[in-house]
C-alpha positions in Angstrom: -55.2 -64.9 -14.8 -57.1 -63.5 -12.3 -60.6 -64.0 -13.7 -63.6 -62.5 -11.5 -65.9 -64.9 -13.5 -63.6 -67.7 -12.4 -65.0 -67.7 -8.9 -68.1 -68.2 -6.5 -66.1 -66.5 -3.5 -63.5 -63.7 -4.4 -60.2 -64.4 -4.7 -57.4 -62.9 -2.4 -54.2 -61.0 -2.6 -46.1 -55.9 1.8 -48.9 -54.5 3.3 -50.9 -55.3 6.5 -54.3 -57.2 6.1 -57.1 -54.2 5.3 -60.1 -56.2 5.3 -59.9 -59.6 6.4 -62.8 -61.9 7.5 -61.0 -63.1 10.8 -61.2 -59.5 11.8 -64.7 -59.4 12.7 -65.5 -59.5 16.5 -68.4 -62.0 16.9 -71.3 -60.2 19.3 -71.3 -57.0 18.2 -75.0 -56.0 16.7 -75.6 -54.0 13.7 -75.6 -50.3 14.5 -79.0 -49.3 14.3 -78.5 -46.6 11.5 -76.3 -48.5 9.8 -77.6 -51.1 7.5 -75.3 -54.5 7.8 -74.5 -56.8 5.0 -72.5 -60.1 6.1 -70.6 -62.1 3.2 -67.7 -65.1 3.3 -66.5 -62.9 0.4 -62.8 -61.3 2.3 -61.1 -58.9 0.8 -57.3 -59.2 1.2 -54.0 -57.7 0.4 -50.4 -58.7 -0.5 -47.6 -58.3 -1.9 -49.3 -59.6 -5.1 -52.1 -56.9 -4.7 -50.6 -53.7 -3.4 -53.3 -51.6 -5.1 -56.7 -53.2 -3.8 -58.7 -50.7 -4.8 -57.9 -49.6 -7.8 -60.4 -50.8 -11.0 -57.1 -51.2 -13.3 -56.0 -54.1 -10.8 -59.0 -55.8 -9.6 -61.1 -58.3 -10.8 -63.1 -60.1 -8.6 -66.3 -60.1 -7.6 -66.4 -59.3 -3.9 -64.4 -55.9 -4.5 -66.1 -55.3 -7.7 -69.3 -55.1 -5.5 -67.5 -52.3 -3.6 -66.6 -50.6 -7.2 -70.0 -50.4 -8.2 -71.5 -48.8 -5.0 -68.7 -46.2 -5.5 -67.8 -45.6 -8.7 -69.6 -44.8 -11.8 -70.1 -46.4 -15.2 -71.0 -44.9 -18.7 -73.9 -47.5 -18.6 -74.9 -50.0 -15.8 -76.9 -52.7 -15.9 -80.9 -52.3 -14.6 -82.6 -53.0 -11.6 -83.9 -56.1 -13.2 -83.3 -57.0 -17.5 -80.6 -57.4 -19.4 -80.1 -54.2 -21.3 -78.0 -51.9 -20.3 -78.9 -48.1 -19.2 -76.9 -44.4 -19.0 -75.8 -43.6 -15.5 -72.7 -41.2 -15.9 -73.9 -40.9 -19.4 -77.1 -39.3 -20.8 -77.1 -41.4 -23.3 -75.2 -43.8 -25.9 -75.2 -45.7 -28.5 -73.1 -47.3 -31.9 -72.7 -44.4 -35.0 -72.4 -47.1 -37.7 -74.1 -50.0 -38.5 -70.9 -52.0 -38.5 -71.1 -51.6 -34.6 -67.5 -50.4 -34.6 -68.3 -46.8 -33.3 -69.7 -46.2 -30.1 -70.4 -42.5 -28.7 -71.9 -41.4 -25.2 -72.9 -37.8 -24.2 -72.3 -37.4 -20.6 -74.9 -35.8 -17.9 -73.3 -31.8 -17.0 -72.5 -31.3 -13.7 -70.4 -34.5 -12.6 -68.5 -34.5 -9.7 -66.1 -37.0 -7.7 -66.6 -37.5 -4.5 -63.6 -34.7 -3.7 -65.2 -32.1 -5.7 -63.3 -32.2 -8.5 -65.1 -32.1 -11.9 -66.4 -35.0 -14.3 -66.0 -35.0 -18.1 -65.2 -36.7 -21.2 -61.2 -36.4 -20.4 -61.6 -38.1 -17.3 -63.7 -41.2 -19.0 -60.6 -41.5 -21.4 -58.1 -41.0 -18.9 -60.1 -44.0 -17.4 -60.0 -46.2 -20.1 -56.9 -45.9 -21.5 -55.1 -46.5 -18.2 -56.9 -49.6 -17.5 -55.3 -50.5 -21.0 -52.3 -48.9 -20.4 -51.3 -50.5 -17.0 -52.5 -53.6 -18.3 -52.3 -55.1 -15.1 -52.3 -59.2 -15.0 -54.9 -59.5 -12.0 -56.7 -56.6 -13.5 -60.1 -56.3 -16.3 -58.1 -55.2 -19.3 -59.3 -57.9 -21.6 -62.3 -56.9 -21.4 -61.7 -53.6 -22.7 -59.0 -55.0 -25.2 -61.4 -54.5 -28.8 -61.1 -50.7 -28.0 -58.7 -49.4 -30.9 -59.2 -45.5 -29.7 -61.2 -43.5 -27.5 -61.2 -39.3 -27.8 -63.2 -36.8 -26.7 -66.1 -35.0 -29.1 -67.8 -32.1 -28.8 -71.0 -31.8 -26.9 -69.0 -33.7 -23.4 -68.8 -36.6 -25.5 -66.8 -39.9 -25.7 -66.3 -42.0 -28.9 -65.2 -45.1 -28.9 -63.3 -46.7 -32.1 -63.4 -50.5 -31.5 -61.2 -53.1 -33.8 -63.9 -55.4 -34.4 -67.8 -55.4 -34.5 -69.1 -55.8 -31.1 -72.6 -56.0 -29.7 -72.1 -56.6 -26.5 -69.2 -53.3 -25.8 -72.0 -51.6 -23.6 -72.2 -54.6 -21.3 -68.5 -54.1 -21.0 -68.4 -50.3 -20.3 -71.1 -51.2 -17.9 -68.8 -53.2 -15.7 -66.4 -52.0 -12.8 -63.4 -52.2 -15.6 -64.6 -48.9 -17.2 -64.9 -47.6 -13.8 -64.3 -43.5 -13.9 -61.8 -42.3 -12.0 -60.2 -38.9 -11.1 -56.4 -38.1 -12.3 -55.5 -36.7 -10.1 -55.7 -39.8 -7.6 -54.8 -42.3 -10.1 -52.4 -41.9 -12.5 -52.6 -42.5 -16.1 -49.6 -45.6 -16.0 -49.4 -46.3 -12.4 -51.7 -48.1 -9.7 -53.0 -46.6 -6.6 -51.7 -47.8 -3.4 -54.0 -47.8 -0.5 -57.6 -48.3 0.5 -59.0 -44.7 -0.4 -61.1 -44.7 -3.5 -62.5 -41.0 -5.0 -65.2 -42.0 -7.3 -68.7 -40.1 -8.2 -70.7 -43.4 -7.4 -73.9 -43.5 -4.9 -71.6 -44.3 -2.0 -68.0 -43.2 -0.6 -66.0 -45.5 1.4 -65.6 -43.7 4.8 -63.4 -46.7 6.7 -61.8 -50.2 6.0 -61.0 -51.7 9.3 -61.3 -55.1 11.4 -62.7 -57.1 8.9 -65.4 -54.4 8.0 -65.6 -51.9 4.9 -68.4 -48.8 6.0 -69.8 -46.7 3.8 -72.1 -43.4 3.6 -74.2 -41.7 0.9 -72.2 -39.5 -1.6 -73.9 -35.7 -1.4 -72.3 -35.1 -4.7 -73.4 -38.3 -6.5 -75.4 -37.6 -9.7 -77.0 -40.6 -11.6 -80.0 -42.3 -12.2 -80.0 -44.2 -8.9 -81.4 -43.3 -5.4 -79.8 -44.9 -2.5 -82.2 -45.7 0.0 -80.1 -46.1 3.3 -77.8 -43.6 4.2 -74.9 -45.9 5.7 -74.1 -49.1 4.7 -70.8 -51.9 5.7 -69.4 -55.1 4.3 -68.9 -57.2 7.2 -67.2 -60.7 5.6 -66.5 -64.0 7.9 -64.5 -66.8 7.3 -66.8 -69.6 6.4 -71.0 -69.7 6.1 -71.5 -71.2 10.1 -70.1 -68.0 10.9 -72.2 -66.3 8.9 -75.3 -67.7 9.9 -74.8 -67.2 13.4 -74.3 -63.6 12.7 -77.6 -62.9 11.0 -79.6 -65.3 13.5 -78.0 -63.3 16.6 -78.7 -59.7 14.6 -75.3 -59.2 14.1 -76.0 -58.6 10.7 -79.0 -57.9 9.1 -78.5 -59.4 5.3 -76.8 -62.1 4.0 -76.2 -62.7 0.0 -72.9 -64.8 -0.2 -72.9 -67.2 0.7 -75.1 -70.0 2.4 -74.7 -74.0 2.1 -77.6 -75.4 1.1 -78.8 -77.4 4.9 -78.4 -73.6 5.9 -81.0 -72.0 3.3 -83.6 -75.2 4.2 -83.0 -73.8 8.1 -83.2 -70.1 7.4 -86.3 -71.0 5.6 -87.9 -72.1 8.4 -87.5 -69.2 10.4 -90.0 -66.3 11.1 -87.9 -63.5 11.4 -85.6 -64.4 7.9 -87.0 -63.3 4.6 -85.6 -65.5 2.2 -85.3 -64.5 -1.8 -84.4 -66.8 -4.2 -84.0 -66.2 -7.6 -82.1 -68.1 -10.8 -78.9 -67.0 -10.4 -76.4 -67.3 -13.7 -73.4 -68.8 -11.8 -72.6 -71.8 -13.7 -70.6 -75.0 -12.9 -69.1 -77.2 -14.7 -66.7 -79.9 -15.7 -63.5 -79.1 -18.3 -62.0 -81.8 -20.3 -58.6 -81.4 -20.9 -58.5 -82.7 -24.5 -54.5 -83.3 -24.8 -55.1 -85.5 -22.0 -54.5 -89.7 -23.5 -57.6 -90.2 -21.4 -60.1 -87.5 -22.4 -58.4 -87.2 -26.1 -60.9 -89.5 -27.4 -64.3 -87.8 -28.3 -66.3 -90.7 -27.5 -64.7 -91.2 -23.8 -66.3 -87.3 -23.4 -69.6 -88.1 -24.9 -70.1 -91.3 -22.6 -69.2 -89.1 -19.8 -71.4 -86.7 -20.8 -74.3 -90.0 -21.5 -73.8 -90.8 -18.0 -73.8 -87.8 -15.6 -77.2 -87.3 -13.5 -77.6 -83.8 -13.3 -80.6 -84.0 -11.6 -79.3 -86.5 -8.9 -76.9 -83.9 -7.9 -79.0 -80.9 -7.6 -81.4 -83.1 -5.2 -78.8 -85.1 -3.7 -75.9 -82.9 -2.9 -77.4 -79.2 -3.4 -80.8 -80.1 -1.8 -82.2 -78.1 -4.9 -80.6 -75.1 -4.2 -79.5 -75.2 -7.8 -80.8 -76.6 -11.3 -79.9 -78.7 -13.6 -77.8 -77.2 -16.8 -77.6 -78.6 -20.2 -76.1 -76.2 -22.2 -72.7 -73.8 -21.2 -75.3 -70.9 -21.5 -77.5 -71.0 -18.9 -81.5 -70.6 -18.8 -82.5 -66.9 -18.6 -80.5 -65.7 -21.6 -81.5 -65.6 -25.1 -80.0 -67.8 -27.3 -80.3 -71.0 -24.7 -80.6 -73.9 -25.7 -80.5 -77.3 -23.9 -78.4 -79.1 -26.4 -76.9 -81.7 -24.3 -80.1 -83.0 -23.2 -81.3 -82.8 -26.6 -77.7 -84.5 -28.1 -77.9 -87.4 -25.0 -81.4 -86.9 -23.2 -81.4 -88.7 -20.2 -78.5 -90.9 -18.3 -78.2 -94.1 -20.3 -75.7 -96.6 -19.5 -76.2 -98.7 -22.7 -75.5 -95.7 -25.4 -72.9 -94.8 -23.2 -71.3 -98.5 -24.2 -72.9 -98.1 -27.6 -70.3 -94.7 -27.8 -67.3 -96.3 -26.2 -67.5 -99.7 -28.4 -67.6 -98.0 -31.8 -64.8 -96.1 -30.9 -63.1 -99.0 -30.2 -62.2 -97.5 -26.4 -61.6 -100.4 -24.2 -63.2 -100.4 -20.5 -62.9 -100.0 -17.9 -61.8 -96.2 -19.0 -59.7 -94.9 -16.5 -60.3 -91.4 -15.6 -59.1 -88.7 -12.3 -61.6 -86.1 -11.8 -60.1 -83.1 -9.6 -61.6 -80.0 -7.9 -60.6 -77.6 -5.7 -60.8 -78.5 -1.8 -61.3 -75.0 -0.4 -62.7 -72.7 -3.0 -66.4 -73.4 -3.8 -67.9 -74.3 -0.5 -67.9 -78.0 1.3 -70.2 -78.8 -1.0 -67.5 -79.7 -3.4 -66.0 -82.8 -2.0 -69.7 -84.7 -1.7 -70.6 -83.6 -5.5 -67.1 -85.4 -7.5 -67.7 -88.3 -4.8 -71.3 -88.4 -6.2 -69.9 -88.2 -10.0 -67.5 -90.4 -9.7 -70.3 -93.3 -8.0 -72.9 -92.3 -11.0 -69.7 -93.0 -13.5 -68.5 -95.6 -11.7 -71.6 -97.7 -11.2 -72.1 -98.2 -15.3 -69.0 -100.5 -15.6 -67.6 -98.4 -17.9 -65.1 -96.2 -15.7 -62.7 -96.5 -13.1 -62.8 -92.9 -11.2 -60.9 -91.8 -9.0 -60.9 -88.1 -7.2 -58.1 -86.0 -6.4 -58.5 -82.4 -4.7 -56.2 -79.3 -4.0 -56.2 -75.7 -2.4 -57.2 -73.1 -5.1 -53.7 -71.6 -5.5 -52.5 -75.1 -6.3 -55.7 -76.5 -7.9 -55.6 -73.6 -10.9 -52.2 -73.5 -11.4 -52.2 -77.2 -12.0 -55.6 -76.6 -14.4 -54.1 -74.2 -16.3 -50.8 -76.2 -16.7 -52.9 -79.1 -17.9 -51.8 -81.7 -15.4 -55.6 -82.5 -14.5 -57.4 -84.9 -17.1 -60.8 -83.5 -16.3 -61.8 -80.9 -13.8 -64.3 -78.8 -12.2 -64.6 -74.8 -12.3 -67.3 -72.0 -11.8 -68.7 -68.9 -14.0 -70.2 -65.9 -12.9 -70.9 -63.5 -15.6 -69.4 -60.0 -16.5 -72.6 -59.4 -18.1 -75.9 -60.9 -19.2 -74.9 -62.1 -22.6 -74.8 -65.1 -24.1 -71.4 -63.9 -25.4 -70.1 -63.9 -22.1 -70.4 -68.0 -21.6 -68.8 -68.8 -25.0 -66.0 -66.0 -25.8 -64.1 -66.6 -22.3 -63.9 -70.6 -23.0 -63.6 -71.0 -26.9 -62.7 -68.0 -28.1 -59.1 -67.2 -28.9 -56.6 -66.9 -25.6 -59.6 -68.0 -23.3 -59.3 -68.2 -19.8 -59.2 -72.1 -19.1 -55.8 -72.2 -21.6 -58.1 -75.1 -23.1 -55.7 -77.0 -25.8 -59.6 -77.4 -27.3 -60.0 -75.5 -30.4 -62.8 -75.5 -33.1 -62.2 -72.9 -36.0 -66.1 -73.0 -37.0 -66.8 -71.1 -33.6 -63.6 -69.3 -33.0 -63.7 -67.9 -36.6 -67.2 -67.7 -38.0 -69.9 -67.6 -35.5 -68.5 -65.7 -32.2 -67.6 -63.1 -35.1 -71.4 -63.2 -36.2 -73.0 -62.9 -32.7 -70.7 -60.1 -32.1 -71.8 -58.2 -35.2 -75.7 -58.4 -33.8 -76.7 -54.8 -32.5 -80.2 -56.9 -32.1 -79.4 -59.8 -29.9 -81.7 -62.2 -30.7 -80.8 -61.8 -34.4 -77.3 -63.6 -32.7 -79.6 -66.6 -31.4 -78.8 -69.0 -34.5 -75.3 -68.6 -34.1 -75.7 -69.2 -30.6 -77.6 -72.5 -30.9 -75.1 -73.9 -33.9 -72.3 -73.4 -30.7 -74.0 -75.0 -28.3 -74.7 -77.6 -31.0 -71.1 -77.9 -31.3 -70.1 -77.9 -27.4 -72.3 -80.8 -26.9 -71.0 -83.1 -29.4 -67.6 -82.8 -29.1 -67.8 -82.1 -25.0 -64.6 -80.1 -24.4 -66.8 -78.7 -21.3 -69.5 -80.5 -20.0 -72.4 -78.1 -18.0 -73.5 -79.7 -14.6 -76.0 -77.0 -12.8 -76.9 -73.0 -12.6 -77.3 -71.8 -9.2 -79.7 -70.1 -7.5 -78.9 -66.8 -5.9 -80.2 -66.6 -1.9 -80.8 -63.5 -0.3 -81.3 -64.0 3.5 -82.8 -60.6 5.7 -84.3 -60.1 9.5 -87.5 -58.7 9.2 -87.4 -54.9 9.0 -85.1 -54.9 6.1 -86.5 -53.5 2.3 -85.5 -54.3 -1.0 -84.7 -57.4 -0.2 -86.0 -58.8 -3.7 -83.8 -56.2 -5.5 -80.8 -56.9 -3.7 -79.1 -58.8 -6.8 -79.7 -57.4 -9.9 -80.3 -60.1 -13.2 -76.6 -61.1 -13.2 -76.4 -61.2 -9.5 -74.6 -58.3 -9.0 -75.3 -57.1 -5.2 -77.6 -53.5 -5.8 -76.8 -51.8 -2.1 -78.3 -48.8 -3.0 -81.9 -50.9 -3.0 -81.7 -52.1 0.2 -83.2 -50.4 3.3 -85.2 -50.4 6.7 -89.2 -50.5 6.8 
């Protein structure tokens, strides 16, 4: 599965390379009207993604970034909050209290980009070819509750949904409800190519040499107002790159992504604005409970008695990130901090205390894996640091093993790894979006963990919440649950770092509350 949420970079896909980060010529300054954002995000295409631009088939965050400067949404997510607000709609909301019905009125006048007009139709054309098509590296899951969608009268859309649901406008404000015109994508086949025809703030004018470039849309119509005229992509292969290019003026804004001895550097620096903000990209350890070595709860718990969150953050991250003690992370409602509650601080004696009345003998032997190329160098030094803090109690014998992404989930998901680490970047700003994807039935991870209590009663409950703090008890009693029987363990939430030569405005809007890149925001003083 082909998660966006699965990653901290973006994940890439016979055609030619379109946009690849060893395509971009070192030297070459920022054009003066054009505003220049550099990334390590790539965006590439093969045989495995012949459609790289088309919403039914893409899920991952650095083209999703592209969809959302370039298409529209019913709803999309604020400037800053959680709640979601119209943009192609005038307004929405459930018909029933059951939070099964959903209806949204549409603004009049909607255009694509080509001319052609906007309307109800075209939002379920939309919708029911993302389900339709179904494609396996594409969002369709996340639209999968949808029973039907029809028109109303009044250029109105109603959605009839199999179960409650709170959180469906989070979803339709995502790239996977992306609008798009029939007549350039079909209603049960992809779109080939790199054009895109959306009614979004932006169009895309050119995809070339490692570069995507793109200029306002005249015909856009929506609640936001772009504040630059021309804007490109410009992604390189690995953060020294990147660094170079914004210290040179190659570029003029960086937002994905720095290591943390380069944000302490950039800091320093006159001519850098540096933002940071709490970012809701998680990480975090995954026990794979079939596993003879992770089977027994206690061996979890002691694991989980033992790990020094906040030795990592300072150590290895430089405290570019915090620590996290519950799989929601701080920010959202419903957090808790359950696992310091459940273990407070590392403690290598009721660590022993758990392993000896489960009768588990010690040394415990134990492999923790990652991936070696995926989620920055970073990597290697943090399971070398958990291995040493596990290590030093006497109670474990760790060992690390590491393998190039393709390899490294494949193996995860065929549950050859006894405990290893992943990422989480939200679809949304829910708490529903950090316990659905990993507990919840046919979750991403392919977990062999199941527990019936959460799976059957309370992710049910929070769903049926149109008022989401009314979901908050539910949400505690989960993370209750997660940190006693430790089929994840949380390790740190990340900071988002936005880096900008002087000149450059809206820098402190440029990620929205779920760090979803805002280019419209950004401009030139």
């Amino acid at each position: 599965m082909n998660r966006k949420t699965l990653v901290l970079p973006a994940l890439a896909g016979v055609m030619t390379t379109v946009l690849t980060a060893c395509g971009t010529q070192p030297g070459a300054r920022a054009d003066g009207d054009t505003l220049v954002v550099g990334t390590t995000d790539s965006f590439e295409v093969s045989a495995s993604t012949p459609a790289p631009f088309d919403p039914a088939a893409v899920y991952d965050t650095a083209t999703w970034n592209v969809f959302r400067s370039t298409f529209q949404t019913l709803l999309r997510l604020p400037r800053s909050g959680t709640l979601p607000e119209p943009e192609a709609a005038e307004k929405c909301g459930f018909t029933d209290t059951r939070n099964t019905h959903y209806r949204c009125t549409l603004r009049e006048g909607l255009t694509f980009s080509n001319g052609r007009d906007l309307t109800a139709a075209e939002v379920v054309h939309s919708i029911r070819r993302v389900l339709t098509i179904s494609d396996s590296h594409g969002p369709a899951a996340l639209l999968s509750n949808i029973k039907a969608i029809e028109t109303t009268p009044g250029n109105a859309v109603l959605f009839s949904l199999k179960k409650p649901d709170a959180t469906f406008p989070h979803k339709l404000a995502t790239p996977a409800a992306a609008i798009v015109d029939p007549e350039e994508y079909p209603a049960d086949a992809l779109r080939e190519g790199t054009e895109i025809t959306g009614s979004g703030p932006y169009v895309v004018d050119e995809v070339k040499d490692g570069r995507i470039r793109l200029s306002a849309n005249p015909r856009y119509q929506g609640g936001l107002k772009p504040r630059t005229k021309s804007v490109e992509l410009r992604g390189y292969p690995d953060a020294d790159q990147l660094e170079q290019a914004l210290t040179r003026g190659e570029i003029d804004l960086v937002t994905r992504t720095l290591a943390p001895d380069q944000i302490e550097r950039l800091r320093e620096r006159d001519d850098i604005d540096l933002q940071e903000t709490t970012s809701q990209s998680i990480r975090y350890l995954v026990f794979n409970t079939d596993a003879p070595s992770a089977r027994t709860k206690a061996v979890r718990q002691a694991v989980a008695q033992l790990v020094d969150r906040q030795a990592l953050v300072r150590d290895v991250y430089l405290r570019t990130a915090e620590p996290l003690h519950s799989i929601v992370p701080g920010g959202l409602p419903g957090h808790r901090a359950a696992f310091h509650t459940r273990y407070g601080e590392p403690d290598a004696k009721a660590a022993r205390r758990l392993l000896d009345e489960a009768g588990v003998d010690t040394p415990v032997k134990l492999t923790l894996s990652h991936t070696s190329d995926y989620y920055g160098p970073a990597t290697r030094d943090e399971f070398k640091a958990l291995a040493a803090q596990l290590n030093r109690s006497g109670l474990f014998r760790v060992s690390v093993t590491s393998a190039p992404w393709k390899e490294f989930r494949k193996a995860a998901v065929d549950g050859e790894y006894q405990v290893f680490g992943m990422g989480w970047s939200p679809d949304f700003p829910d708490a529903d979006n950090f316990v659905d994807p990993f507990f919840g039935e046919d979750n991403f991870l392919d977990s062999p963990y199941r527990n019936a209590e959460i799976t059957d009663r309370l992710i049910p409950r929070t769903r049926a919440a149109a008022e989401r703090d009314q979901a908050e008890p539910q949400f505690v009693r989960i993370q209750e649950i997660v940190a006693d029987e430790v089929p994840v363990l949380p390790l740190w939430q990340g900071k988002s770092h936005v880096a900008a030569r002087s000149g450059v405005t809206g820098v402190e809007w440029a990620l929205n509350s779920s760090s979803v890149l805002q280019l419209w925001e950004l401009g030139r003083g």
